[in-house]
VOMI-80414 format. One record per residue (C-alpha): residue number from 1; residue in three letters; y, z, x. Coordinates in steps of 0.1 Angstrom, whole numbers. Layout:
N
<r n="NUM" res="ala" py="Y" pz="Z" px="X"/>
...
END
This chain:
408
<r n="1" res="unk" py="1332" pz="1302" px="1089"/>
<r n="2" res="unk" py="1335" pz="1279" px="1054"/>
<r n="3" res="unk" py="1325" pz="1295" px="1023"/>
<r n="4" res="unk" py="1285" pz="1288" px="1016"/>
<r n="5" res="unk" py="1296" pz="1274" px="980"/>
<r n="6" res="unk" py="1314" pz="1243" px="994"/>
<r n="7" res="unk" py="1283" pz="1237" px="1015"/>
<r n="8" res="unk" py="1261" pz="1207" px="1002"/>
<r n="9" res="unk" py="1227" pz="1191" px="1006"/>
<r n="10" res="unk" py="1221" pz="1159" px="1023"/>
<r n="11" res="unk" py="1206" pz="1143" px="990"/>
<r n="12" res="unk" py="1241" pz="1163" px="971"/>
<r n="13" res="unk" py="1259" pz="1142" px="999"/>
<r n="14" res="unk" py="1245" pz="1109" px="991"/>
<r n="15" res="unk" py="1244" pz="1114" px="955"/>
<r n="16" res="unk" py="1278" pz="1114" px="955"/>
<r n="17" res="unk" py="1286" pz="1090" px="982"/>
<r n="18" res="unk" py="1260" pz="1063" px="958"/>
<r n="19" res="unk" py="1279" pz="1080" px="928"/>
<r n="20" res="unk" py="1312" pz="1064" px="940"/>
<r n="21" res="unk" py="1299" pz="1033" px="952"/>
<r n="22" res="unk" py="1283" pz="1026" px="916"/>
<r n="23" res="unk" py="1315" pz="1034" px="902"/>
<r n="24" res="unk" py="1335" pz="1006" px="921"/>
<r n="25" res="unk" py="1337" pz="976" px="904"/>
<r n="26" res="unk" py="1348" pz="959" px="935"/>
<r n="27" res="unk" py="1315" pz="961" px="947"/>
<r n="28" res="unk" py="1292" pz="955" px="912"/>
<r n="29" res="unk" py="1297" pz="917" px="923"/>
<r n="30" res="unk" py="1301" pz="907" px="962"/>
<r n="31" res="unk" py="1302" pz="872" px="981"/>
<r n="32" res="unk" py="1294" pz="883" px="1015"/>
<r n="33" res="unk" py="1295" pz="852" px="1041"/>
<r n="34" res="unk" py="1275" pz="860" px="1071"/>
<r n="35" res="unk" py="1247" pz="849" px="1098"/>
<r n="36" res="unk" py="1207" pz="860" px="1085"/>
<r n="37" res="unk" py="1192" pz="879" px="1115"/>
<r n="38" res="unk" py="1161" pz="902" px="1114"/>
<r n="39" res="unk" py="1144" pz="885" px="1089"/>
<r n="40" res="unk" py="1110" pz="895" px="1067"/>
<r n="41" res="unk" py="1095" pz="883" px="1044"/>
<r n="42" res="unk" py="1070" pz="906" px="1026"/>
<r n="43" res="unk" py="1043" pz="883" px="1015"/>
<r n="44" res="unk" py="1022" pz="908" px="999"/>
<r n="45" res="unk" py="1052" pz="914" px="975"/>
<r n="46" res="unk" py="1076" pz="890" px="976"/>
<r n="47" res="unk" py="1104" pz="905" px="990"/>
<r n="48" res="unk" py="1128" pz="896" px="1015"/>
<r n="49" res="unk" py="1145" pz="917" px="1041"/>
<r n="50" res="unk" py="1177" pz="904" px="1063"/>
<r n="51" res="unk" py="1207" pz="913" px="1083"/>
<r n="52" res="unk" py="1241" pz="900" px="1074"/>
<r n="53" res="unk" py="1262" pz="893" px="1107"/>
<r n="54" res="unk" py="1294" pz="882" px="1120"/>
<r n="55" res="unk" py="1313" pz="883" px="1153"/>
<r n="56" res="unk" py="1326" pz="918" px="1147"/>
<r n="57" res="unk" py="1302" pz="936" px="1119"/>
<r n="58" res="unk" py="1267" pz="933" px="1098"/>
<r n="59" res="unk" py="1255" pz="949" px="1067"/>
<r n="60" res="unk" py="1219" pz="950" px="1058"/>
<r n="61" res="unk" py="1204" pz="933" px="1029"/>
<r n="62" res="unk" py="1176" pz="928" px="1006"/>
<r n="63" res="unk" py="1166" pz="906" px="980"/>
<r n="64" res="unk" py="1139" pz="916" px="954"/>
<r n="65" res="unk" py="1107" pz="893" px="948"/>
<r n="66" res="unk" py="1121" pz="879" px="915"/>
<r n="67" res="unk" py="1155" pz="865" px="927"/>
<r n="68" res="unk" py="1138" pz="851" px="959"/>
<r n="69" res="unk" py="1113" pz="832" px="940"/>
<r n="70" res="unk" py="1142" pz="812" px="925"/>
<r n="71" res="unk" py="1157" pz="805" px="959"/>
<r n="72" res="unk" py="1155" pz="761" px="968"/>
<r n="73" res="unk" py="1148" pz="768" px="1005"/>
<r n="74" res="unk" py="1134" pz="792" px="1031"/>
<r n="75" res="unk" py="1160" pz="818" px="1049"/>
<r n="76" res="unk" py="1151" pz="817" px="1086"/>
<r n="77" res="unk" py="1171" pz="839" px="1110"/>
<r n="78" res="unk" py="1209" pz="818" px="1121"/>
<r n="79" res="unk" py="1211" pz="801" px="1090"/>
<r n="80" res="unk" py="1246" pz="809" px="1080"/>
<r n="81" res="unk" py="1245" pz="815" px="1040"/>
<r n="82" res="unk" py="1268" pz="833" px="1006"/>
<r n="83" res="unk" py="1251" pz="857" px="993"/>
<r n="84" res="unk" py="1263" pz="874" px="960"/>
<r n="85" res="unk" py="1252" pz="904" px="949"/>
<r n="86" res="unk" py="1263" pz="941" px="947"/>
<r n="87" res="unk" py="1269" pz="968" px="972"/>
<r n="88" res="unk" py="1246" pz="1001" px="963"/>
<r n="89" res="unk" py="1231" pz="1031" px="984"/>
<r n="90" res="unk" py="1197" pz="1038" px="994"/>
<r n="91" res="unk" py="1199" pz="1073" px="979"/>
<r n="92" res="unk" py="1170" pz="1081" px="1002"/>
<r n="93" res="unk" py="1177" pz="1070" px="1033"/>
<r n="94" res="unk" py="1222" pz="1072" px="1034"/>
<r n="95" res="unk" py="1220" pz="1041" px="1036"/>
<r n="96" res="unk" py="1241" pz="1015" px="1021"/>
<r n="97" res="unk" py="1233" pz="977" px="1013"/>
<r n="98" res="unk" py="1236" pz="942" px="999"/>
<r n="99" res="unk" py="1215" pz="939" px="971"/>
<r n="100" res="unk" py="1209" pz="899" px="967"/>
<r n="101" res="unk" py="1209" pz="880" px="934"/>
<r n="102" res="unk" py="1216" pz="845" px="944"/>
<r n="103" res="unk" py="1222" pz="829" px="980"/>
<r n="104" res="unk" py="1231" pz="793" px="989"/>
<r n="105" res="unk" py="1234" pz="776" px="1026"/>
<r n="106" res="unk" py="1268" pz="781" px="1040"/>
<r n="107" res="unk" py="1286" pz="743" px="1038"/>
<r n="108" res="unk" py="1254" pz="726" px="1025"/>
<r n="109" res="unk" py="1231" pz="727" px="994"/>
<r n="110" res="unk" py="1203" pz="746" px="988"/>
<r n="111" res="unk" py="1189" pz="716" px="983"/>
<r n="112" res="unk" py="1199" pz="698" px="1010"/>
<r n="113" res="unk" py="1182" pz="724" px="1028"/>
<r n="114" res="unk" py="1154" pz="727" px="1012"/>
<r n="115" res="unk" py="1146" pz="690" px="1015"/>
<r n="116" res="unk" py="1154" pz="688" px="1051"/>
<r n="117" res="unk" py="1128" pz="720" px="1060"/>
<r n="118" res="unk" py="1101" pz="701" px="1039"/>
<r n="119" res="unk" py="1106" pz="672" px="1054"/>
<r n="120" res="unk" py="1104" pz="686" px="1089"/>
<r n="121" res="unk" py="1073" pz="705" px="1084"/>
<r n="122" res="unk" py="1052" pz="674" px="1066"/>
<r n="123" res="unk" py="1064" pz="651" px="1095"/>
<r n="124" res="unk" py="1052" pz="675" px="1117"/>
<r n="125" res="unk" py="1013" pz="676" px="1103"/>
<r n="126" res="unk" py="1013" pz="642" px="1103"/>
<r n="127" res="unk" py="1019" pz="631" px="1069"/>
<r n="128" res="unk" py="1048" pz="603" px="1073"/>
<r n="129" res="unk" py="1029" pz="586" px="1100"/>
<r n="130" res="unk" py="1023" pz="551" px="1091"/>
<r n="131" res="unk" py="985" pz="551" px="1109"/>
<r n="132" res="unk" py="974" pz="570" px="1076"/>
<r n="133" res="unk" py="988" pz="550" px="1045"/>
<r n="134" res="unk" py="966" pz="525" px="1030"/>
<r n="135" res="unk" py="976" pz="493" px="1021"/>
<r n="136" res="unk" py="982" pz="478" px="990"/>
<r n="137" res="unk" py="954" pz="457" px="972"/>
<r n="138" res="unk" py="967" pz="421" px="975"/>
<r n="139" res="unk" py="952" pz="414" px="937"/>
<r n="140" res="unk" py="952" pz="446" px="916"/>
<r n="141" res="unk" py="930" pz="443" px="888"/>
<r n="142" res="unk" py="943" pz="479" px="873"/>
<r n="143" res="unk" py="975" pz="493" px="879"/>
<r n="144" res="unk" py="980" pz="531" px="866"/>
<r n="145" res="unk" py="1016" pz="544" px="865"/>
<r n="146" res="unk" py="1028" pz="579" px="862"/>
<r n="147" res="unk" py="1063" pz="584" px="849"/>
<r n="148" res="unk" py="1081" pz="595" px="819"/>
<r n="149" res="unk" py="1065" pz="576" px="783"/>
<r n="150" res="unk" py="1103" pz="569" px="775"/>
<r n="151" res="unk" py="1131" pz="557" px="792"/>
<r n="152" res="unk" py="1138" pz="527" px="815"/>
<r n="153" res="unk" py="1116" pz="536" px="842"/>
<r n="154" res="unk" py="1085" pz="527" px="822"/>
<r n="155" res="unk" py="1101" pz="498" px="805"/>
<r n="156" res="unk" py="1115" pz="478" px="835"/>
<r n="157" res="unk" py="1078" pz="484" px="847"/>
<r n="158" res="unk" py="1057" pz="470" px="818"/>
<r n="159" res="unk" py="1084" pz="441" px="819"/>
<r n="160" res="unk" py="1082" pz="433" px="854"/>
<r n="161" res="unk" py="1044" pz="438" px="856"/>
<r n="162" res="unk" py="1038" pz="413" px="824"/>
<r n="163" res="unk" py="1061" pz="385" px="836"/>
<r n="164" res="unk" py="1046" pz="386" px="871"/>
<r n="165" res="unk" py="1008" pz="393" px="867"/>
<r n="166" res="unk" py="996" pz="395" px="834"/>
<r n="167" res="unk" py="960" pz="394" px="842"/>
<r n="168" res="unk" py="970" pz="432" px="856"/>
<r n="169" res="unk" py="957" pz="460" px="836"/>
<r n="170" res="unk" py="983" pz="489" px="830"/>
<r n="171" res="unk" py="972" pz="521" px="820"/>
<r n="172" res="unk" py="1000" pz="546" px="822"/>
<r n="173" res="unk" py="1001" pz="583" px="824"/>
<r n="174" res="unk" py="1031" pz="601" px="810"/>
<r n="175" res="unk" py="1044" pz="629" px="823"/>
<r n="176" res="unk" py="1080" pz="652" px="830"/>
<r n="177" res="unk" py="1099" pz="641" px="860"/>
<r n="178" res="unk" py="1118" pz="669" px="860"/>
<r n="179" res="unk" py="1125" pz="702" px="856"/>
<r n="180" res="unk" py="1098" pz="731" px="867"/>
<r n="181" res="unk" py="1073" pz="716" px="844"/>
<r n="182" res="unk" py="1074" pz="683" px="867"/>
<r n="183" res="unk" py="1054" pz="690" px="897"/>
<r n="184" res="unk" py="1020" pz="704" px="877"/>
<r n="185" res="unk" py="1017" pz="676" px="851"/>
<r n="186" res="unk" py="1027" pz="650" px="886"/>
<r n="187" res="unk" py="998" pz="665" px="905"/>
<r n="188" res="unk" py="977" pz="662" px="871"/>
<r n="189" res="unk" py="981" pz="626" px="869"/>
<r n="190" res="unk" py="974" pz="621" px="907"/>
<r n="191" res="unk" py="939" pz="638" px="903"/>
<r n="192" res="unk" py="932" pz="624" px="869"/>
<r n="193" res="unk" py="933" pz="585" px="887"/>
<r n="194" res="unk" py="920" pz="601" px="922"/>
<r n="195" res="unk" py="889" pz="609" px="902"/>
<r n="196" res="unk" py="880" pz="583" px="875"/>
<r n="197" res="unk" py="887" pz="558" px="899"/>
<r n="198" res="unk" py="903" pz="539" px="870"/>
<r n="199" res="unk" py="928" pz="519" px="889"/>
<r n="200" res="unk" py="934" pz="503" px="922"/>
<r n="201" res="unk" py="975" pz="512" px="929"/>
<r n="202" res="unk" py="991" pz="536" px="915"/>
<r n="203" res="unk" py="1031" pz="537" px="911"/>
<r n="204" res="unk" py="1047" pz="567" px="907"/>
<r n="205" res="unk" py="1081" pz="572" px="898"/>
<r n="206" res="unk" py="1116" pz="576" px="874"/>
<r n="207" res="unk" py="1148" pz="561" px="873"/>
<r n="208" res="unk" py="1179" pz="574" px="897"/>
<r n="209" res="unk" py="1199" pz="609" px="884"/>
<r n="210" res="unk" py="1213" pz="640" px="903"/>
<r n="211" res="unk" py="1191" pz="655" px="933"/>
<r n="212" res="unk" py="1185" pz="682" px="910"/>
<r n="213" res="unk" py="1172" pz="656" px="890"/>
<r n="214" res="unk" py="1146" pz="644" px="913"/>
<r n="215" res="unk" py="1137" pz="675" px="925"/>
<r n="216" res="unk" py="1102" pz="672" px="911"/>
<r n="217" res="unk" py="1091" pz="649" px="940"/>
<r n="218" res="unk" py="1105" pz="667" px="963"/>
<r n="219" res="unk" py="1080" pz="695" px="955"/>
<r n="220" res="unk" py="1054" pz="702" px="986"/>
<r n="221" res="unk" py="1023" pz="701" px="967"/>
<r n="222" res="unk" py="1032" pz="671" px="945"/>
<r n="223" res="unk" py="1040" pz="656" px="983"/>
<r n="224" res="unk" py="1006" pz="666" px="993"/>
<r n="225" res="unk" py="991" pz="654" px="962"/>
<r n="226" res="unk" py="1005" pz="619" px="971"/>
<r n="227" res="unk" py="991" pz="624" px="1005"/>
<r n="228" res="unk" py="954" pz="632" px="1000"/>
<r n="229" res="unk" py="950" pz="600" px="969"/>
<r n="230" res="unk" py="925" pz="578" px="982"/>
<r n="231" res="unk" py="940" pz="551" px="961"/>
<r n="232" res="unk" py="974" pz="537" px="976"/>
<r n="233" res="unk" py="1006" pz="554" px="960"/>
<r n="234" res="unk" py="1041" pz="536" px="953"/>
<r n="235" res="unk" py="1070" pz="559" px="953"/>
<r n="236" res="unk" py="1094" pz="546" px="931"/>
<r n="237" res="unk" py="1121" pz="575" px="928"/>
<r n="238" res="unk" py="1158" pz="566" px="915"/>
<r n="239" res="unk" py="1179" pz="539" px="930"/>
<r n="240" res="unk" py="1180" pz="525" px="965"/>
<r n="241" res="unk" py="1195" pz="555" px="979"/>
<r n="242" res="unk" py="1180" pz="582" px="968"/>
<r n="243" res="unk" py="1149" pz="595" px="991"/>
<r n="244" res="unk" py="1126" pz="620" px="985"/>
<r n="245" res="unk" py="1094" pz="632" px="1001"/>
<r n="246" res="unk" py="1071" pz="615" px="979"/>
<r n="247" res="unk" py="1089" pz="584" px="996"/>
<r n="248" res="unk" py="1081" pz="593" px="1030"/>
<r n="249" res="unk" py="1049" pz="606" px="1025"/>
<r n="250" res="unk" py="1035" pz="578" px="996"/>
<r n="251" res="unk" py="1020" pz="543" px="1012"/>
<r n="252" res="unk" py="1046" pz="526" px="1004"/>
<r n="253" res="unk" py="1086" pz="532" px="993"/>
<r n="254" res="unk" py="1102" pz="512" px="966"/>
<r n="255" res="unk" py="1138" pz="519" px="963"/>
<r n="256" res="unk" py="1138" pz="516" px="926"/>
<r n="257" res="unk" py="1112" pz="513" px="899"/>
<r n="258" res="unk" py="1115" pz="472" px="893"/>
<r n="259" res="unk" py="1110" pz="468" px="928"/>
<r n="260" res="unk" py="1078" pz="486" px="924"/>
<r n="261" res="unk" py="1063" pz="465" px="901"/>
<r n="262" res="unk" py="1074" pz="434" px="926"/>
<r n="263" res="unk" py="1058" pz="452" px="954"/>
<r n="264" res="unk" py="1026" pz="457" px="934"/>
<r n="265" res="unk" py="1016" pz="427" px="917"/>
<r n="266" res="unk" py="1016" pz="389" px="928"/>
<r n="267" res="unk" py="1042" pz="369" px="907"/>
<r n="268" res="unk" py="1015" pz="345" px="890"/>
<r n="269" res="unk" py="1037" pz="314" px="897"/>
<r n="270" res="unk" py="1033" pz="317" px="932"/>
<r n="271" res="unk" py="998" pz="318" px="935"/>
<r n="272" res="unk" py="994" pz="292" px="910"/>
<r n="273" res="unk" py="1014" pz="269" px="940"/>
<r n="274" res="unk" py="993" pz="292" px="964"/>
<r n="275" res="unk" py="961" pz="278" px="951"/>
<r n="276" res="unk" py="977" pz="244" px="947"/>
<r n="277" res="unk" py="983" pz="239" px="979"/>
<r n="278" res="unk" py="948" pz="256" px="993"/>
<r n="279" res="unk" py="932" pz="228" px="968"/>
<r n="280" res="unk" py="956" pz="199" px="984"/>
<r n="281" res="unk" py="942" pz="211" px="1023"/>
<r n="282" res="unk" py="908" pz="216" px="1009"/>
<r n="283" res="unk" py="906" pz="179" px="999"/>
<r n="284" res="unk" py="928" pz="167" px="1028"/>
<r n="285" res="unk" py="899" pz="186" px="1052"/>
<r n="286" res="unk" py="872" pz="170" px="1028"/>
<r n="287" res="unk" py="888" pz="133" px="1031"/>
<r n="288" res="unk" py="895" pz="138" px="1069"/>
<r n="289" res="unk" py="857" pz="149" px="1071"/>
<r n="290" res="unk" py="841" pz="123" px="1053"/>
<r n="291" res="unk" py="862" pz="97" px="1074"/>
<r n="292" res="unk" py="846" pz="114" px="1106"/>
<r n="293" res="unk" py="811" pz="110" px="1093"/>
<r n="294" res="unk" py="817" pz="68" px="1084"/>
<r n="295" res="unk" py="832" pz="64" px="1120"/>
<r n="296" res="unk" py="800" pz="81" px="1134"/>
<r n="297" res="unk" py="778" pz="59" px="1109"/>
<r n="298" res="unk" py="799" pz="28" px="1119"/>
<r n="299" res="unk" py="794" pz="38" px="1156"/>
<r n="300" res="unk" py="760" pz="44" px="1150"/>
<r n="301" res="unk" py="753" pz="7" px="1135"/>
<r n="302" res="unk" py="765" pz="-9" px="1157"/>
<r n="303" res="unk" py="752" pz="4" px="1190"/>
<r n="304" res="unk" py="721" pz="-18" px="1208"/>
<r n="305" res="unk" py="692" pz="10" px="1193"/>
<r n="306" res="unk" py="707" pz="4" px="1158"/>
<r n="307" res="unk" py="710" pz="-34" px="1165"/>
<r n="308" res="unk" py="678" pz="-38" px="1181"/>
<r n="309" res="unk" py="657" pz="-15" px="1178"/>
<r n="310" res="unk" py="626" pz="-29" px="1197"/>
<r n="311" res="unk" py="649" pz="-33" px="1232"/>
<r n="312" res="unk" py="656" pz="4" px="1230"/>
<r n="313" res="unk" py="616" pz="5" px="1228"/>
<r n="314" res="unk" py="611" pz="-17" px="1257"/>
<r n="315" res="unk" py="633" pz="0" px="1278"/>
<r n="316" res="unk" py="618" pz="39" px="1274"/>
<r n="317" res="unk" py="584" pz="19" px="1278"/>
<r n="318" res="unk" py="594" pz="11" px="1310"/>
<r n="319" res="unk" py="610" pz="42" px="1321"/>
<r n="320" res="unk" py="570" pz="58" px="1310"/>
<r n="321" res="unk" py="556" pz="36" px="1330"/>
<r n="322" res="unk" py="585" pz="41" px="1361"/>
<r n="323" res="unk" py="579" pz="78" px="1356"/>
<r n="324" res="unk" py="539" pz="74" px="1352"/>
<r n="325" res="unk" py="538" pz="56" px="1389"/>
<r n="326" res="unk" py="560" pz="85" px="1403"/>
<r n="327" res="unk" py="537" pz="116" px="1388"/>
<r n="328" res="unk" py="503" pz="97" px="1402"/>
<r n="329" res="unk" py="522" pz="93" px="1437"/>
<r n="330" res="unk" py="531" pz="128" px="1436"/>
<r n="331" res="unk" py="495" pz="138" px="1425"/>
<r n="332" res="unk" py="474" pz="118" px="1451"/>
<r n="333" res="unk" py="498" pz="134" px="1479"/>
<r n="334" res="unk" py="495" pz="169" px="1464"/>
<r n="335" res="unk" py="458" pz="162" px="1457"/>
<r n="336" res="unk" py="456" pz="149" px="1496"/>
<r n="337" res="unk" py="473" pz="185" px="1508"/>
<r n="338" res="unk" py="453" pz="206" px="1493"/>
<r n="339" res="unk" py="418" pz="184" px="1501"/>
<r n="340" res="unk" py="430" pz="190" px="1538"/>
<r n="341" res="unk" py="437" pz="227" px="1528"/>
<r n="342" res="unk" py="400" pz="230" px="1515"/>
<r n="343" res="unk" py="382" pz="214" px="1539"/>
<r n="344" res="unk" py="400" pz="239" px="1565"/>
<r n="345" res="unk" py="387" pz="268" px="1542"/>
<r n="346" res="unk" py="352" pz="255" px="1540"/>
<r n="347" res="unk" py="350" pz="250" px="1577"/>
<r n="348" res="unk" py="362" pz="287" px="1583"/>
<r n="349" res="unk" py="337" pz="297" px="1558"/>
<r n="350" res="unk" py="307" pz="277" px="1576"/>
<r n="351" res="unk" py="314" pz="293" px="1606"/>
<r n="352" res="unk" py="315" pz="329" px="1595"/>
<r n="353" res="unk" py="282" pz="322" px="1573"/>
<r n="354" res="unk" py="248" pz="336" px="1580"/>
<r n="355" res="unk" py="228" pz="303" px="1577"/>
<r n="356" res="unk" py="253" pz="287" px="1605"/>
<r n="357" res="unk" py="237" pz="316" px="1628"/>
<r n="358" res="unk" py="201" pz="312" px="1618"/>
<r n="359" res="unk" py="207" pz="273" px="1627"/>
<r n="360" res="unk" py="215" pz="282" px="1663"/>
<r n="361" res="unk" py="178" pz="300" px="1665"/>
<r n="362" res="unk" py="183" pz="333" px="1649"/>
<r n="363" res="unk" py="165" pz="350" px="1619"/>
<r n="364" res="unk" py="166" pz="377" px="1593"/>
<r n="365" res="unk" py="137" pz="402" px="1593"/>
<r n="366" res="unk" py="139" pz="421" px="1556"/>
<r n="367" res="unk" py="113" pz="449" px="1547"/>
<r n="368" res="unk" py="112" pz="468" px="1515"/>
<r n="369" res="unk" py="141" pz="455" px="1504"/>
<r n="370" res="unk" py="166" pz="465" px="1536"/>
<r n="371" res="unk" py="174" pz="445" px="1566"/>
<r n="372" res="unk" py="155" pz="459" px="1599"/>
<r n="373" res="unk" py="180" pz="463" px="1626"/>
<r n="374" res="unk" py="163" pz="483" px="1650"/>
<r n="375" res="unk" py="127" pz="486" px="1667"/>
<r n="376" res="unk" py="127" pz="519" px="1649"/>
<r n="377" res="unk" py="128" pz="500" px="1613"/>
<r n="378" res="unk" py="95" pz="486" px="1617"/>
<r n="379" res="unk" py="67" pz="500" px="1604"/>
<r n="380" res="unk" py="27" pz="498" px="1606"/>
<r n="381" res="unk" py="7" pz="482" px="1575"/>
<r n="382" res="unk" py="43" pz="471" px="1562"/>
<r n="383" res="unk" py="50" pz="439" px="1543"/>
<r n="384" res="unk" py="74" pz="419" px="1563"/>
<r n="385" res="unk" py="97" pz="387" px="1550"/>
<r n="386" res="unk" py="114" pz="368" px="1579"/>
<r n="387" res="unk" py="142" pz="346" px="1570"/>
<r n="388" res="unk" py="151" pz="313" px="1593"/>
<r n="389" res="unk" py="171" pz="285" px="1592"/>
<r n="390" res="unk" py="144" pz="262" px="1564"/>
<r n="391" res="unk" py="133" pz="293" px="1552"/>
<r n="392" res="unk" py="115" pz="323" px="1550"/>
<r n="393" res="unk" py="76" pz="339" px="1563"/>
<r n="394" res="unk" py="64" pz="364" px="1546"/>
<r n="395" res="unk" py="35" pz="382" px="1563"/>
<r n="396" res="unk" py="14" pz="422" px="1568"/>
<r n="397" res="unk" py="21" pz="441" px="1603"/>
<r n="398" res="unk" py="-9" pz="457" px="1613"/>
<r n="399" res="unk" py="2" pz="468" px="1644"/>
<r n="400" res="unk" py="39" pz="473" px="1661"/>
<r n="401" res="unk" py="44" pz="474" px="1696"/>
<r n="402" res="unk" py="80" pz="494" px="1701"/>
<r n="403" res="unk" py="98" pz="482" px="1735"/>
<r n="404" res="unk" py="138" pz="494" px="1733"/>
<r n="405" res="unk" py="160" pz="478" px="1753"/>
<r n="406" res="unk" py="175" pz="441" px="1753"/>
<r n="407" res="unk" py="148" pz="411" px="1752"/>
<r n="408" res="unk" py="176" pz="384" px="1756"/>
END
């Protein structure tokens, strides 16, 4: 058995094993390439957790809230990155680890990388679809622009604006367009338009520079900003090749500032010929009218009813009279078919009358009000009215003699 006094602890053990790592300066400053798998990010304090990989070996690593607030783009798991940063030990656990300060993509920017997962998530909700952007008011009264006060973004604006429309009014904003200070005072000037209601475009923009440079508007809230205006947004972001999100997302793209101001305003010249011509059809339609209406009157003036008016007279006076003839034709035979109809009615009605039966010998006998049908109706002492065929007998009954059966 070992002597007891060279036995140590497990926290001894890694003491000593972080002791020797500390001391290497080899390992004080790593670039470790490698594959991110297993990653987590701890929103509730910021920090990231990841494994390093390759085809033969990983390592696993961490990177404290503060350096991963300063990272350009989101780590996702197969995104092959550098990572610098020092080697140490987990004096709790054995466990040894990349501690990350800095990490970049692997063959492309941070940047670049950035800007592409942006762009993929806002085309995803929607935001780049071309249903949603407004278009741009065809005669802006007031133009607000939001962009640096110096420099020759603002300049070639104000120039380009004047000489076009100069019946515009400008009213510009100033803000940074870059550097972290960018993106608030952008999202300021968006809101501060959105809710006066001061102006009816908006350009927003600088001139060209690095894509750290125009980093600003590729922020996601500034992009979102540009999304929810109700007043329709320009993007006018550095020179014809440079994109950013504020280009896809804004209602219209301008690939430099000057070509803003084109896009926004009329150039007063042209509607000056515009209107020109509008007054030269105007008066061609009114002079091609007017001739219509003299052909009509000259048509009119010299047809018969103009030329003689009392012919025109004679002739509807006859067509009365035609038409007069042919409604008391049609009224005597109408008049005729329903005389016949009538006198068929009356004769049905003659037949089925009582007074046609009291002709042929028959009578009505009434007492107290009620016809007497039977023998049994008469009555003694009873005041009795008897209805024939020229009139009527009214007389007493002081006696009644019953016999039933037919008298016929």
């Amino acid at each position: 058995m070992q002597n007891e006094s060279a036995v140590v602890s497990v926290s001894q053990l890694n003491a000593y094993i972080k002791n020797l790592i500390d001391r290497d300066e080899a390992l004080g400053v790593v670039l470790v390439k490698g594959e991110i798998s297993n990653f987590t990010n701890h929103y509730k304090t910021g920090h990231l957790y990841l494994t390093l990989k390759d085809e033969k070996s990983l390592i696993r690593a961490v990177m404290f809230a503060g350096n991963a607030s300063r990272l350009k783009f989101k780590p996702e798991n197969g995104m092959k990155v550098i990572a610098g940063g020092r080697v140490a030990v987990f004096e709790r656990d054995g466990q040894y680890q990349l501690y990350i300060a800095e990490m970049q993509p692997d063959g492309v920017g941070s940047l670049h990388v950035a800007f592409e997962q942006l762009k993929a998530k806002l085309e995803a909700e929607g935001l780049f679809d071309e249903r949603r952007k407004r278009p741009l008011p065809k005669l802006p009264v007031r133009v607000g622009v939001i962009t640096a006060a110096t420099g020759a973004a603002v300049r070639d604006i104000l120039n380009i604006l004047r000489r076009r429309y100069p019946l515009a009014e400008v009213y510009i904003y100033p803000t940074l367009v870059q550097g972290d200070g960018a993106p608030p005072q952008l999202i300021e000037a968006l809101e501060y338009f959105n809710r006066t209601d001061r102006v009816d475009v908006i350009i927003m923009g600088r001139g060209g520079g690095s894509i750290e440079d125009l980093w600003a508007f590729n922020n996601e809230q500034v992009a979102r900003a540009v999304a929810a205006s109700h007043i329709p947004v320009i993007s006018a972001v550095g020179h014809e090749t440079d994109f950013t999100i504020c280009d896809f997302v804004a209602d219209r793209r301008a690939p430099t500032p000057s070509a803003a101001a084109e896009l926004c305003v009329p150039e007063t010249q042209e509607l000056k010929q515009k209107f020109k011509t509008l007054a030269e059809r105007m008066a061609l339609y009114e002079r091609r009218a007017i001739e219509r209406k003299r052909q009509r009157v000259r048509s009119v003036m010299q047809s018969r009813a103009f030329r003689s008016p009392r012919a025109g007279i004679d002739d509807r006076r006859m067509n009365v009279m035609h038409l007069t003839k042919s409604l008391i034709a049609e009224l005597r035979v109408i008049l005729g078919e329903k005389s016949k109809q009538f006198v068929g009615i009356a004769s049905k009605l003659d037949a089925l009358s009582p007074l046609a039966i009291l002709t042929r010998g028959y009578a009505i006998v009434r007492s107290g009000g009620r016809v007497l049908r039977s023998v049994e109706d008469f009555e003694e002492n009873a005041e009795v009215t008897t209805i024939v065929s020229d009139g009527r007998v009214r007389y007493h009954m002081t006696g009644v003699v019953k016999e039933k059966g037919s008298t016929l």
